[in-house]
RODO-2510 file (C-alpha; in nm, 4 decimals, decimal comma):
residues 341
     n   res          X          Y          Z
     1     x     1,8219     4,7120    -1,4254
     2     x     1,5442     4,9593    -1,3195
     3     x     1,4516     4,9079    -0,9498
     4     x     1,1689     5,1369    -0,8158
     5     x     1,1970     5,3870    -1,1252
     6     x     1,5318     5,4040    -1,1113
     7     x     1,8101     5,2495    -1,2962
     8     x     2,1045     5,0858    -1,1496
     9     x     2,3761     4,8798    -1,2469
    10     x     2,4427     4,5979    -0,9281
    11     x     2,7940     4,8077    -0,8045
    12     x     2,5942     5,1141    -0,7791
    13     x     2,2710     4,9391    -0,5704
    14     x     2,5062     4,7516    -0,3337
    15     x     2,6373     5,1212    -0,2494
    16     x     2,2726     5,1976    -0,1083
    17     x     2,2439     4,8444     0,0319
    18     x     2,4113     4,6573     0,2914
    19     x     2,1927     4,3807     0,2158
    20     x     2,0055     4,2847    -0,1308
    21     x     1,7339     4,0927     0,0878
    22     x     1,6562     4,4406     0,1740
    23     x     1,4932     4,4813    -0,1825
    24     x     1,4296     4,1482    -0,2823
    25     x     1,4612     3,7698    -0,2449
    26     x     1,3016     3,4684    -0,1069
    27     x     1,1876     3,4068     0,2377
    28     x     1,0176     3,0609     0,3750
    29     x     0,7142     3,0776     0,6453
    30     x     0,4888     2,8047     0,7305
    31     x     0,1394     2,8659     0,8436
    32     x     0,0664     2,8202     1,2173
    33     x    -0,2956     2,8025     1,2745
    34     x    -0,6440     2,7269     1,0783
    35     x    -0,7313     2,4884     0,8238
    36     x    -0,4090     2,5515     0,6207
    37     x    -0,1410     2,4698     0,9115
    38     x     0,1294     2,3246     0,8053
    39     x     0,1820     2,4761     0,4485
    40     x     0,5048     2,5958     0,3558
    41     x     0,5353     2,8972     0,1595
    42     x     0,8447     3,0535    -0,0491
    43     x     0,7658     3,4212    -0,0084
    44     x     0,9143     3,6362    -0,3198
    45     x     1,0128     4,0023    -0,3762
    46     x     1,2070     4,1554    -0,6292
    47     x     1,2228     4,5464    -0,5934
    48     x     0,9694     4,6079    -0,8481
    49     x     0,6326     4,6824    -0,6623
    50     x     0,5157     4,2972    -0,6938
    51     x     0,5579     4,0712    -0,4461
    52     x     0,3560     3,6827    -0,4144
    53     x     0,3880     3,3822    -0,2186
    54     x     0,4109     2,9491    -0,3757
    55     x     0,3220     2,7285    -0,1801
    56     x     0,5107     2,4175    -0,1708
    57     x     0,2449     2,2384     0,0020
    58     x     0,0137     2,2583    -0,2853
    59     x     0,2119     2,2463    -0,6331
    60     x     0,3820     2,5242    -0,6060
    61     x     0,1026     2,7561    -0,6668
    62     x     0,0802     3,1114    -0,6804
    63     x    -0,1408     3,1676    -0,3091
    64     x    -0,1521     3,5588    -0,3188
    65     x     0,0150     3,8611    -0,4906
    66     x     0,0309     4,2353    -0,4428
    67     x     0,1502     4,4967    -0,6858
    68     x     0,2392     4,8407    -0,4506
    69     x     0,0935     4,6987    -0,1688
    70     x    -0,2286     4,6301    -0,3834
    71     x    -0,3872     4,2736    -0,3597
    72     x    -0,4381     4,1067    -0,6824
    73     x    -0,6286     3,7708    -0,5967
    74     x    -0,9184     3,6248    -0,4968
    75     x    -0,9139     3,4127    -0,1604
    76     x    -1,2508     3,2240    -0,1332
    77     x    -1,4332     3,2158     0,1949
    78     x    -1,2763     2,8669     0,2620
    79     x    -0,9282     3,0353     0,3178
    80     x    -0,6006     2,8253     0,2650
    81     x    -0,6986     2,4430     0,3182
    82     x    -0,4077     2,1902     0,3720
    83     x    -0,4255     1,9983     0,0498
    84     x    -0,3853     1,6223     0,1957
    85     x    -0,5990     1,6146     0,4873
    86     x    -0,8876     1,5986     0,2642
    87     x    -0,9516     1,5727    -0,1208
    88     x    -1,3443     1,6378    -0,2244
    89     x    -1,4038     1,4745    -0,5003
    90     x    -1,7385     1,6061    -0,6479
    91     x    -1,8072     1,9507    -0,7885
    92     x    -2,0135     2,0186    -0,5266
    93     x    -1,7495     1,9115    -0,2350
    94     x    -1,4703     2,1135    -0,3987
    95     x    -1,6379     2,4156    -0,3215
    96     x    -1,6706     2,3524     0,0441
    97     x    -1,2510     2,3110     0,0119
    98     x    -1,1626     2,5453    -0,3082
    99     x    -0,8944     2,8386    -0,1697
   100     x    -0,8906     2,9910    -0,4854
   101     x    -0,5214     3,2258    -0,4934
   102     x    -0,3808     3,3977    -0,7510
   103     x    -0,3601     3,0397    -0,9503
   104     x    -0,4352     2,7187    -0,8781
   105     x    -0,3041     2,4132    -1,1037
   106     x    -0,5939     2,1615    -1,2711
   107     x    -0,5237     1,8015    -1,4168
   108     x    -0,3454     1,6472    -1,4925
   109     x    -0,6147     1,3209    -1,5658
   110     x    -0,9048     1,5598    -1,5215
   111     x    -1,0577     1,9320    -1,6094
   112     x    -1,3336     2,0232    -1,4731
   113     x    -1,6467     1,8339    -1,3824
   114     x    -1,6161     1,5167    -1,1821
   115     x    -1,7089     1,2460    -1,3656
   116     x    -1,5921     0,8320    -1,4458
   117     x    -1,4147     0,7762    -1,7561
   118     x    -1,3467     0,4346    -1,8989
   119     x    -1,4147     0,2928    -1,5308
   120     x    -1,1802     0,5539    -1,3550
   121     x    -1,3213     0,7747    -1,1378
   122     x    -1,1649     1,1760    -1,2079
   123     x    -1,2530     1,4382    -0,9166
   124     x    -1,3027     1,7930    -0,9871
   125     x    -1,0230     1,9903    -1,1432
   126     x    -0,8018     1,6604    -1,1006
   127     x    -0,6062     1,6032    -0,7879
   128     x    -0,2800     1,7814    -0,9110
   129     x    -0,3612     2,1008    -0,7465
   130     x    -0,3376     1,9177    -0,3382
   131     x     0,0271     1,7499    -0,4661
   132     x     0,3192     1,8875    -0,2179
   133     x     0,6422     1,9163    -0,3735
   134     x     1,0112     1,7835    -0,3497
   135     x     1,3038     1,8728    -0,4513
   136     x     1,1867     2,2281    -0,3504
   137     x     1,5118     2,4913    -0,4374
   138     x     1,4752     2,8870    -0,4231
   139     x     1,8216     3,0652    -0,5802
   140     x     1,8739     3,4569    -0,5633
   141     x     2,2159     3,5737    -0,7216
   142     x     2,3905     3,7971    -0,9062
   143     x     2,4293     3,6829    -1,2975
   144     x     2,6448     4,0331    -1,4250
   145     x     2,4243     4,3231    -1,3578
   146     x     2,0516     4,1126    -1,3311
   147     x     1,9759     3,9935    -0,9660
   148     x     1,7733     3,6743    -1,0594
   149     x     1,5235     3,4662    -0,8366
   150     x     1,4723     3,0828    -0,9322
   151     x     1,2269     2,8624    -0,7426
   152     x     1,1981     2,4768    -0,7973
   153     x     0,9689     2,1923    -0,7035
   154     x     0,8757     1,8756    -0,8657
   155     x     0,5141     1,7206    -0,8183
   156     x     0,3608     1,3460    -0,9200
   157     x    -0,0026     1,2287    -0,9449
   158     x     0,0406     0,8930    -0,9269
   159     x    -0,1934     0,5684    -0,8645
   160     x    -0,0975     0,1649    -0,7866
   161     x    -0,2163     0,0441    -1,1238
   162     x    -0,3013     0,3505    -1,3076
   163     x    -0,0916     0,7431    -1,3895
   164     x     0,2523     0,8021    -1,2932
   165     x     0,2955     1,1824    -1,4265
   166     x     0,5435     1,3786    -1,3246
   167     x     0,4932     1,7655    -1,2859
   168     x     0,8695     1,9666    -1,2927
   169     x     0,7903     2,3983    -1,2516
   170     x     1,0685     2,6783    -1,2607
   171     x     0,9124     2,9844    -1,1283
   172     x     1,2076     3,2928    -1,2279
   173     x     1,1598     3,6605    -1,1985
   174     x     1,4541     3,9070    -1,2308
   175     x     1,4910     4,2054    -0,9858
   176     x     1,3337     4,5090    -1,1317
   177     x     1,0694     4,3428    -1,3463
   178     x     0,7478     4,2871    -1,2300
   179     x     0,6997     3,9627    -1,4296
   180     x     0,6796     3,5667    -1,3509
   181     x     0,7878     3,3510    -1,6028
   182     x     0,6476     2,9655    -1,5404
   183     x     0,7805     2,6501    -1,6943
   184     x     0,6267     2,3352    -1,6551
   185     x     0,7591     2,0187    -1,7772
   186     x     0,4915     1,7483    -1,7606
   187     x     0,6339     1,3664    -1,8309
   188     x     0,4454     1,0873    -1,8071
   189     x     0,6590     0,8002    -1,6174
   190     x     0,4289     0,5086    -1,6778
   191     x     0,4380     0,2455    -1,9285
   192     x     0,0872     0,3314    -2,0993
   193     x    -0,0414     0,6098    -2,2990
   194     x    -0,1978     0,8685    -2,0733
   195     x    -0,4841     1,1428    -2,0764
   196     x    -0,3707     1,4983    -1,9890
   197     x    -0,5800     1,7972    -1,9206
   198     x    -0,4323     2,1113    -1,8143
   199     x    -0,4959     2,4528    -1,7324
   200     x    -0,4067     2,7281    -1,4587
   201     x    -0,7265     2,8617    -1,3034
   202     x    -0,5854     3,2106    -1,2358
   203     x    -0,8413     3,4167    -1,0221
   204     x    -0,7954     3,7931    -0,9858
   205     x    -0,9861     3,9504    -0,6388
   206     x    -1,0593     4,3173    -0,5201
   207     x    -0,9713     4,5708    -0,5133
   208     x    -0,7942     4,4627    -0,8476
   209     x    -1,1551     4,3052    -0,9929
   210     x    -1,3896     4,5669    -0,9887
   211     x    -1,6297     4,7667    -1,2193
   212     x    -1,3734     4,9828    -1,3368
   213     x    -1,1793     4,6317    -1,4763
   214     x    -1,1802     4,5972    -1,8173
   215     x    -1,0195     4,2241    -1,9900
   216     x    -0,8910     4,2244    -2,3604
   217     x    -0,8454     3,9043    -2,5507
   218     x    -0,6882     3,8529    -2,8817
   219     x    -0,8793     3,7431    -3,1606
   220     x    -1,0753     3,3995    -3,0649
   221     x    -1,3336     3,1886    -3,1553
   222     x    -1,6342     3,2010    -2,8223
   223     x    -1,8169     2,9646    -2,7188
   224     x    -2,0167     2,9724    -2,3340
   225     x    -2,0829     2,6809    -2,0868
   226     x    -2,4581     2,7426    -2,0588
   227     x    -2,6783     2,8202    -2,2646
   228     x    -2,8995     3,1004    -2,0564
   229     x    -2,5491     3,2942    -2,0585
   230     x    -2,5034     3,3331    -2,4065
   231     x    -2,6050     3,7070    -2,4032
   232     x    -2,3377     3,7900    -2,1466
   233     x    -2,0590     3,6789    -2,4544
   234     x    -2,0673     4,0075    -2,6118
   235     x    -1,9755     4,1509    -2,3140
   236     x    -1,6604     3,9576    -2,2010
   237     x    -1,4848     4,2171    -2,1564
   238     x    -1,6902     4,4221    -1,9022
   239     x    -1,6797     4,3537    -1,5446
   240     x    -1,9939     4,3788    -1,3134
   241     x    -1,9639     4,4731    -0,9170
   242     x    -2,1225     4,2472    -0,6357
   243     x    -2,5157     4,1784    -0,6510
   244     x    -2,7197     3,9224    -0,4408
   245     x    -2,8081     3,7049    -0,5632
   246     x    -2,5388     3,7260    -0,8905
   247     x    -2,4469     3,4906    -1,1078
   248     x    -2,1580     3,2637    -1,2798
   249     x    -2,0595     3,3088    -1,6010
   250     x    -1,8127     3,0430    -1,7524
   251     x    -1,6605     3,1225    -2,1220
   252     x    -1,4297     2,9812    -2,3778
   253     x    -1,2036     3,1421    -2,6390
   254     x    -1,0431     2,9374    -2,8464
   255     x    -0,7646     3,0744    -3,0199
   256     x    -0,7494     2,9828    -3,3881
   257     x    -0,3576     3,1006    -3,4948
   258     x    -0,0815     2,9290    -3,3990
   259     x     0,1278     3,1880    -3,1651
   260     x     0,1974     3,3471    -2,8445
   261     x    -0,0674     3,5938    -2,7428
   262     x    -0,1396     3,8088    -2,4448
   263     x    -0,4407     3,8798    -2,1944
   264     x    -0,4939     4,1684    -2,0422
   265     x    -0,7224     4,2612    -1,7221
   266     x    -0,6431     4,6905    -1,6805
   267     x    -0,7790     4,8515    -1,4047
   268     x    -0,8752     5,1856    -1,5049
   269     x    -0,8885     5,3770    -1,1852
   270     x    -0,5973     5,1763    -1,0306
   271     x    -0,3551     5,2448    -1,3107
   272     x    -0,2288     4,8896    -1,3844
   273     x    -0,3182     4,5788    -1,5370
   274     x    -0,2298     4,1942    -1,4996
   275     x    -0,1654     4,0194    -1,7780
   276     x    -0,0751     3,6373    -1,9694
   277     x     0,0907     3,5736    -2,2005
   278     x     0,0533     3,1643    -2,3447
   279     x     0,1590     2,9906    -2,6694
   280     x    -0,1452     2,8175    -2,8341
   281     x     0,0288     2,5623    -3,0281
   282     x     0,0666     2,3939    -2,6681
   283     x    -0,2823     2,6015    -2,4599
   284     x    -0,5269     2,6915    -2,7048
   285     x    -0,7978     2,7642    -2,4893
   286     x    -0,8398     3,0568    -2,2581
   287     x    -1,1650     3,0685    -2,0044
   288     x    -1,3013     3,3121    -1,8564
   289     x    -1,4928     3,3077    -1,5388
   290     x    -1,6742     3,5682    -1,3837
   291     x    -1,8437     3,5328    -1,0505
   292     x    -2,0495     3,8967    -0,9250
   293     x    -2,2157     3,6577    -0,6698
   294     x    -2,1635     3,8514    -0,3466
   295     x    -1,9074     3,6874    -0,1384
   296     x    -1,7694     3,5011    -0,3977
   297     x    -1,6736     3,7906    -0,5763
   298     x    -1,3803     3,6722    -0,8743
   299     x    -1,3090     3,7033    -1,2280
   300     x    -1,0724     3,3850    -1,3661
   301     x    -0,8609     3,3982    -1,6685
   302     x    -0,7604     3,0334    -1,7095
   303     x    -0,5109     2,8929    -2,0208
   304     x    -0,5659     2,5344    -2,0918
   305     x    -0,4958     2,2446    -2,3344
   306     x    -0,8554     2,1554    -2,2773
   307     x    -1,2212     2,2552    -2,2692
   308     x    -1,3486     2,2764    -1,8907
   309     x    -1,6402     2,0254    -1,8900
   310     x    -1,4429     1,7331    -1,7455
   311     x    -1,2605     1,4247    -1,9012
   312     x    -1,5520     1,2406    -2,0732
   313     x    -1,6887     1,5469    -2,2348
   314     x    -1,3694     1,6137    -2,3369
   315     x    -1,3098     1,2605    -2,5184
   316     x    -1,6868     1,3473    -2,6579
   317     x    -1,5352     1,6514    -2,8091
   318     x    -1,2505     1,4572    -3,0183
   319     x    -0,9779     1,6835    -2,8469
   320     x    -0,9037     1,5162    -2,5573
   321     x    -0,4612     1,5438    -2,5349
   322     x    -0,2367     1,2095    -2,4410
   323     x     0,0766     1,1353    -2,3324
   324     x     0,2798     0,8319    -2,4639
   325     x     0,5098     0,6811    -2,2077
   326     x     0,7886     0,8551    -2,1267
   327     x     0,6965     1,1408    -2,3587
   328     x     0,7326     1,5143    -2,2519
   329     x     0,5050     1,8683    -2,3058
   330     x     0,6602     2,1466    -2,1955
   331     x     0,4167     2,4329    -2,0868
   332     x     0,5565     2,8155    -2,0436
   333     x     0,3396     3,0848    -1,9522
   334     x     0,4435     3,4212    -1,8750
   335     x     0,2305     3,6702    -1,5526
   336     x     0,3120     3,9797    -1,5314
   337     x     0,1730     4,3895    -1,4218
   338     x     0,2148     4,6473    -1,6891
   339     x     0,0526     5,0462    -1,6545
   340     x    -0,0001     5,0481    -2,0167
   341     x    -0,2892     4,8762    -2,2119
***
């Protein structure tokens, strides 16, 4: 394994180290003061330059993450918010209450706008996202020479007479590699058929997001939210600084083959880029969302199973995804930091 540009096997690190924690592992906190007080973090570092922080408060989400000591995310101005003290439910309202972090989880009975759908009423970005979890594990060990870091948490969304979904994420890195692999396994527990939207609204923050940010996307079909944007498509790959008043720019590439492909945001003058990697067969969409409003200064990269436009827009479009009772979808994306593009 390579730790810090080196490469060791684990009998020759353990000769520089009385203690592995000293290069990597998991540490829990819990947040003391503010609006978030209360939320429980697992805090992971694995002797690669990246370090990042899930909260098990609030679906074990990805809250922050630095690469070298570099901040990657974007933190709105609402800071950390503990999830169950209150739930907005219009678009409006979540903004007053969004945190942002490097990704925050949306469904699973709603994308996007709020809206009522065959007489059930869906809040913003569903209320998956301000789930705690249980069952919360975090294993670091030795398997031969690779020094590997597992977290667990299960989450439900769940009503009296309606959804019963159950949410399972793995969250493994290895020591050396600065690289998050995710699995989600998604099973609906109820008795009838179910909607399910998904997606992972990743937003990526200064000093990371800046002019000198550049995004690559595979091959995909573009569409745009609104229709006074549709000049900005051609340029979806160019980031703008701050300006007051700014604007919001939502996009939508649809990826037409069936594969795994990768996304890339490279910062030229920092060296590195962030990227994702998703399999379309299961997230066929990727959006994009750029925000150069000052203050709310964020570009989003966001795979999904669905378009963003909420769940009756969605059944409008003909592609709105179910789950039969007791069936399964497993979901796997891979984060990671690279210095190449």
């Amino acid at each position: 394994m390579k730790v810090f540009g080196r490469e060791y096997t684990k009998r020759e690190l353990l000769a520089y180290v009385g203690n592995v924690s000293q290069i990597a592992g998991v540490t829990r906190k819990r947040l003391a003061e503010g609006n978030g007080d209360g939320i429980r973090f697992l805090e992971v570092k694995n002797g690669s330059g990246m370090e990042f922080s899930v909260m098990e408060s609030r679906c074990m989400d990805i809250s922050s993450m630095t690469y070298r000591g570099i901040p990657l995310n974007f933190l709105s101005k609402n800071g950390l918010v503990y999830p169950l003290r209150y739930l907005p439910e219009s678009s409006e309202d979540t903004l007053k209450h969004l945190c942002g972090g490097l990704f925050y989880t949306c469904g699973t009975q709603n994308v996007g706008y709020d809206c009522v759908d065959q007489g059930e009423r869906q809040v913003c970005h569903g209320r998956i996202k301000a789930m705690s979890a249980t069952n919360v594990s975090a294993t670091a060990r030795w398997v031969g020479d690779d020094y590997r870091i597992c977290l667990y948490g299960e989450m439900r969304e769940t009503s009296l007479f309606g959804e019963n979904i159950s949410l399972r994420r793995q969250i493994q890195v290895s020591m050396g590699k600065p690289v998050i692999n995710i699995v989600d396994e998604l099973e609906n527990e109820g008795f009838e058929e179910r909607p399910l939207m998904y997606m992972y609204h990743l937003n990526l923050g200064f000093p990371f997001a800046d002019r000198e940010m550049k995004i690559y996307v595979e091959p995909s079909e573009k569409s745009c939210r609104d229709a006074w944007a549709r000049p900005y498509m051609e340029e979806y790959g160019k980031v703008d600084g701050p300006e007051a008043p700014g604007r919001e720019i939502c996009m939508m590439h649809r990826f037409l083959e069936k594969k795994t492909v990768k996304t890339l945001a490279f910062n030229e003058r920092l060296g590195f880029g962030f990227y994702i990697r998703q399999d379309t067969n299961v997230m066929p969409f990727l959006h994009e969302w750029k925000t150069n409003i000052a203050g709310a200064y964020a570009v989003g990269l966001e795979p999904a199973n669905c378009h963003c436009e909420g769940r009756v827009q969605e059944r409008n479009y003909g592609t709105l995804r179910t789950l039969k009772p007791f069936e399964t979808l497993r979901v796997e994306i891979g984060l990671g930091i690279t210095e190449e593009v």
